[in-house]
C-alpha positions in Angstrom: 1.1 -35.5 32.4 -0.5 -37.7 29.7 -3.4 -35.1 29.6 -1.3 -31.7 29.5 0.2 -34.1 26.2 -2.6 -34.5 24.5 -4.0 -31.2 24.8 -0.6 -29.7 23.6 -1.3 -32.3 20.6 -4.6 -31.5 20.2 -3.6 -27.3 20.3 -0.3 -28.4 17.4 -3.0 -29.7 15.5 -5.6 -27.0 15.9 -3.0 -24.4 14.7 -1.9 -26.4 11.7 -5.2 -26.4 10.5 -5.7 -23.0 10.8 -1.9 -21.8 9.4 -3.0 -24.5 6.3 -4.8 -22.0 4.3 -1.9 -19.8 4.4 0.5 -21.9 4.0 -1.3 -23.2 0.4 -0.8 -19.6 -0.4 2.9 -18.9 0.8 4.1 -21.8 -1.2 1.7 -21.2 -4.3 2.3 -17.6 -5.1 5.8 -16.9 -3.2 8.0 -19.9 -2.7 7.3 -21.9 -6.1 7.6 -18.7 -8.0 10.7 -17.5 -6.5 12.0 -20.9 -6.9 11.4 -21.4 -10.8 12.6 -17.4 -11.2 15.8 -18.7 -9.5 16.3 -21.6 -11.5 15.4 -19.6 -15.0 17.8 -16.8 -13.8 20.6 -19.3 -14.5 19.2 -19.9 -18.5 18.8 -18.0 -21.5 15.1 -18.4 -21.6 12.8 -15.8 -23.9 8.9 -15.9 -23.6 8.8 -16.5 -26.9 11.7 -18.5 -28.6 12.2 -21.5 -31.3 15.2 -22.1 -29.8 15.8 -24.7 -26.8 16.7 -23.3 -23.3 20.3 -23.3 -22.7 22.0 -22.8 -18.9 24.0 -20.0 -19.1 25.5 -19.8 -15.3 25.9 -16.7 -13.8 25.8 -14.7 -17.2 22.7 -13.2 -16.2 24.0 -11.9 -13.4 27.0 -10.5 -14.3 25.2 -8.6 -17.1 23.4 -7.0 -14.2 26.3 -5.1 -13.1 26.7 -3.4 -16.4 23.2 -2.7 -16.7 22.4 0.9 -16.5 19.1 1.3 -16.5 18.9 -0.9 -13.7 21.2 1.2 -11.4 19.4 4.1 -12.4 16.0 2.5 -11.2 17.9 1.4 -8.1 19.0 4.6 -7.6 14.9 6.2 -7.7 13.7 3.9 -5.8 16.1 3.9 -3.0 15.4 7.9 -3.3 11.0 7.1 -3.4 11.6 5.1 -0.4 14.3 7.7 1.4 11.2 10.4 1.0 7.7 8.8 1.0 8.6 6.1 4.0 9.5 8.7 6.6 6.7 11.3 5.0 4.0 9.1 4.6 4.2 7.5 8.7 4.3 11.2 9.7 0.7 12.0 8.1 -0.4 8.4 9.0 0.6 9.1 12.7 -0.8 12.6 12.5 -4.3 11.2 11.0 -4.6 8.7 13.2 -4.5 10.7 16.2 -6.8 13.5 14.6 -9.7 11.1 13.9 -9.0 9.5 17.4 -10.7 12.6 19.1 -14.2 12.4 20.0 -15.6 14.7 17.9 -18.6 15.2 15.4 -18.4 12.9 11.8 -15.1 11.7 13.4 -16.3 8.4 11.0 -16.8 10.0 8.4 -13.6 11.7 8.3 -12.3 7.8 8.4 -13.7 6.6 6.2 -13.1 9.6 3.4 -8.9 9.6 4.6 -9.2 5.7 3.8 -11.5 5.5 0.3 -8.4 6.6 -1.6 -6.7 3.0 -0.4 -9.4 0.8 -1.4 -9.2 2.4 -4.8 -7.4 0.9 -7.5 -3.9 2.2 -7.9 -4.7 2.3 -12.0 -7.7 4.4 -11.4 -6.2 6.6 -8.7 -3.1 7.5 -11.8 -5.4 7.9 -14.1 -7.0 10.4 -12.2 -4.2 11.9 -10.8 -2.9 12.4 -14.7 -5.8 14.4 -15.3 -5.5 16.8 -12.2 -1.2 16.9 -13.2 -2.4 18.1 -16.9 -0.9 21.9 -17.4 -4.8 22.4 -17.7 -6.1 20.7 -14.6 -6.7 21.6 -11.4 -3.5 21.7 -9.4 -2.2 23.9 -11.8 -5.5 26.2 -11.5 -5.5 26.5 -8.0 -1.8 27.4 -7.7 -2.5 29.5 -9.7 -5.6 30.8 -7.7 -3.6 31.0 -4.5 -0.7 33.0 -5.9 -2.5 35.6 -7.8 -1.8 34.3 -11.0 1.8 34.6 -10.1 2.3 30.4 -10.8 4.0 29.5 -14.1 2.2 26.2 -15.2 4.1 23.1 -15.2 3.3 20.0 -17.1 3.8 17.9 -13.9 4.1 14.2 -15.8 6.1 15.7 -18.8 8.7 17.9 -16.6 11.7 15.7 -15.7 12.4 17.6 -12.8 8.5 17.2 -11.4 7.5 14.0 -12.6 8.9 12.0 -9.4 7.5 14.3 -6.8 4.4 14.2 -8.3 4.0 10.4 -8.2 5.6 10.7 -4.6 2.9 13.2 -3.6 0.4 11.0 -5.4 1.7 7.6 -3.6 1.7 9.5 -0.6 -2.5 10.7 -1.0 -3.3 7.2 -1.9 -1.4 5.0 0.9 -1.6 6.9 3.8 -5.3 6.0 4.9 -3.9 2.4 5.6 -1.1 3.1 7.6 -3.8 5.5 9.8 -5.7 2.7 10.3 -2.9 0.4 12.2 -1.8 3.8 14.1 -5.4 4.3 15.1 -5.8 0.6 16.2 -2.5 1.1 17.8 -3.8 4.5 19.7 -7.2 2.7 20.9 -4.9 0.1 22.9 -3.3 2.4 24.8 -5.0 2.4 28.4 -6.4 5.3 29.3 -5.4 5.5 32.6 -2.0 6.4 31.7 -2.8 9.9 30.3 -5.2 9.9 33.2 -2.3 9.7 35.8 -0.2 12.0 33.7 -3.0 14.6 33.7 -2.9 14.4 37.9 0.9 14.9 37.2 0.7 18.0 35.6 1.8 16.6 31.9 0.9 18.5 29.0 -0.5 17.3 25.7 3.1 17.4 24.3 4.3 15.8 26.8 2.0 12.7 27.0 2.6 12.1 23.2 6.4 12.1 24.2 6.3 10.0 26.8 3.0 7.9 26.4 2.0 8.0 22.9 5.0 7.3 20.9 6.4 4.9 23.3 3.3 2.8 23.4 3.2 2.6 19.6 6.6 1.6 19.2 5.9 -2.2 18.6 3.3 -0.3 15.6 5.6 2.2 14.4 7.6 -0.6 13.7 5.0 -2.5 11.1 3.9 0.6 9.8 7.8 1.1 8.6 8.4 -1.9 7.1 5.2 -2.6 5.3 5.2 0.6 3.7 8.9 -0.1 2.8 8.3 -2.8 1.3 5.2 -1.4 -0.5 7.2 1.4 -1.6 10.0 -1.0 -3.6 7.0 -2.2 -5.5 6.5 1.0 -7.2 5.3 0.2 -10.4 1.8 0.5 -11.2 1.6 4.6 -11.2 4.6 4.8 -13.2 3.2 2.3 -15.8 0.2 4.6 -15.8 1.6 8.3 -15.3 4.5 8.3 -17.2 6.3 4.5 -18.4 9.9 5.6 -16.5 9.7 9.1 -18.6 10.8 11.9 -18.5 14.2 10.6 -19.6 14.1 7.8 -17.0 13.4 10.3 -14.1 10.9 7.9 -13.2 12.1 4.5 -14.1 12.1 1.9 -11.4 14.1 -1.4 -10.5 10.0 -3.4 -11.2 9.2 -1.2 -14.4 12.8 -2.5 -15.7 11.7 -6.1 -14.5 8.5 -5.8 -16.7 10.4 -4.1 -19.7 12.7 -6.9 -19.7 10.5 -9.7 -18.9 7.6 -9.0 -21.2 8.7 -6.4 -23.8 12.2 -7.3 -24.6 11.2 -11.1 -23.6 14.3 -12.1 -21.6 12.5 -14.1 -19.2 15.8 -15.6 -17.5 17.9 -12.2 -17.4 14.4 -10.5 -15.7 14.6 -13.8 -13.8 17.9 -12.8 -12.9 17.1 -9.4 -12.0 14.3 -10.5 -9.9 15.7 -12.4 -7.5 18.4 -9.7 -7.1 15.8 -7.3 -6.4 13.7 -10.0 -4.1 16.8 -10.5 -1.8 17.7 -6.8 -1.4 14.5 -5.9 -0.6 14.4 -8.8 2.0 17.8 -8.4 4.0 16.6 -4.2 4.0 13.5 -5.6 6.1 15.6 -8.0 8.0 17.9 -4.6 9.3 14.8 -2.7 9.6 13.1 -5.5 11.9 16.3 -5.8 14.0 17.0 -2.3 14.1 12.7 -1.8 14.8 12.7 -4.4 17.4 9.1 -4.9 19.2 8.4 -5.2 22.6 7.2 -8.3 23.9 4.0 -7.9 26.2 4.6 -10.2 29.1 1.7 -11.5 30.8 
């Protein structure tokens, strides 16, 4: 009994250890900010300012509610997540099981779906501005394919095109991550079970139906709420692509936070706006993970 005890001690203290690391990290870049954004959002504090910090109460907060460019961010990013989440686990699923096969360059074909998520999201815009320009080459080869047919659109500058384009962008750029966890996923799933369901008479449809998509359930289930929460973070392409433009087509709930924070210099109302943000955000991946839940493996 004394020896299962210490080696129960010995394992606490293994672990702690080993969770320290991350724990520094949790509390350095997540808890303490959160905490001093909380306890600013309840001041008048600017970035800049000669004059002392004075608490306010819930001002802050109840200037969010008239706050219309915030509800209009709200409202695109709840519409960016709506679209790209669903979209962008389709392709990553669909990837995945492509480069699964045993095939020639099946590597390289990793590798070149997953170089565009290593890339910086600032270059990827940049780029992507260029190949948007009425002159570049989306426009060109839309215009190739539909024999000259295609009216061309300044993607970035068209209010009714600038936020499908960054989707359709996001989309390119983040799906070679989510393949990766489906294909991890895929390579766990025993063979003999699509063996058996060959001897059963199971076609291909079939055994992703029944074998696939079950087995990747506990997956699926990550893939959705990471890129969820990836998705309410949109910011960096519309900094780049178009600052919120056209007439705040693209403006986001983050973009605001920045405007507010570092243009305008309200540090305790972006405070404010932040934590607002932070907790929806948080109880949307609380319903997801109890409406997602994952399969224990019992051993």
């Amino acid at each position: 009994m004394a020896k299962m005890f210490y080696e129960k001690k010995r394992g606490f203290k293994y672990a702690f250890i080993f969770l320290l690391p991350g724990l520094v990290l949790l509390i350095t870049f997540i808890i303490i900010p959160f905490l001093s954004a909380f306890y600013l959002s309840f001041t008048n504090q600017r970035l800049i300012s000669r004059l002392p910090t004075r608490f306010i109460g819930l001002d802050n907060y109840k200037k969010i509610l008239g706050d219309d460019l915030f509800w209009k961010g709200l409202l695109n990013i709840f519409k960016f997540v709506i679209i790209v989440v669903p979209v962008q686990t389709a392709f990553a699923l669909g990837l995945a099981l492509l480069v699964n096969k045993r095939i020639k360059f099946t590597k390289i074909f990793r590798t070149v779906y997953f170089m565009p998520t290593v890339t910086t999201m600032v270059v990827v815009a940049v780029i992507w501005t260029f190949l948007y320009n009425p002159e570049g080459l989306i426009n060109l080869f839309l215009q190739k394919i539909s024999f000259g047919s295609w009216q061309t659109v300044d993607f970035i500058k068209n209010e009714n095109w600038a936020f499908p384009a960054i989707m359709f962008m996001s989309i390119w750029q983040g799906v070679g991550f989510q393949m990766l966890i489906f294909l991890a996923g895929l390579q766990e799933i025993p063979i003999s079970l699509y063996e058996a369901a060959t001897i059963d008479g199971a076609n291909n449809w079939q055994k992703f139906m029944k074998i696939t998509l079950p087995q990747l359930k506990n997956t699926t289930a990550f893939v959705i709420i990471s890129t969820t929460i990836l998705a309410f973070r949109l910011f960096d392409q519309v900094k780049v692509m178009t600052d919120g433009g056209p007439n705040g087509a693209t403006y986001t709930v983050v973009l605001h936070i920045y405007n507010m924070g570092f243009k305008r210099q309200y540090i305790g109302y972006a405070s404010a706006l932040t934590v607002v943000f932070f907790l929806l955000v948080l109880a949307i991946s609380i319903i997801q993970r109890f409406l997602l839940k994952e399969e224990r493996e019992v051993s």
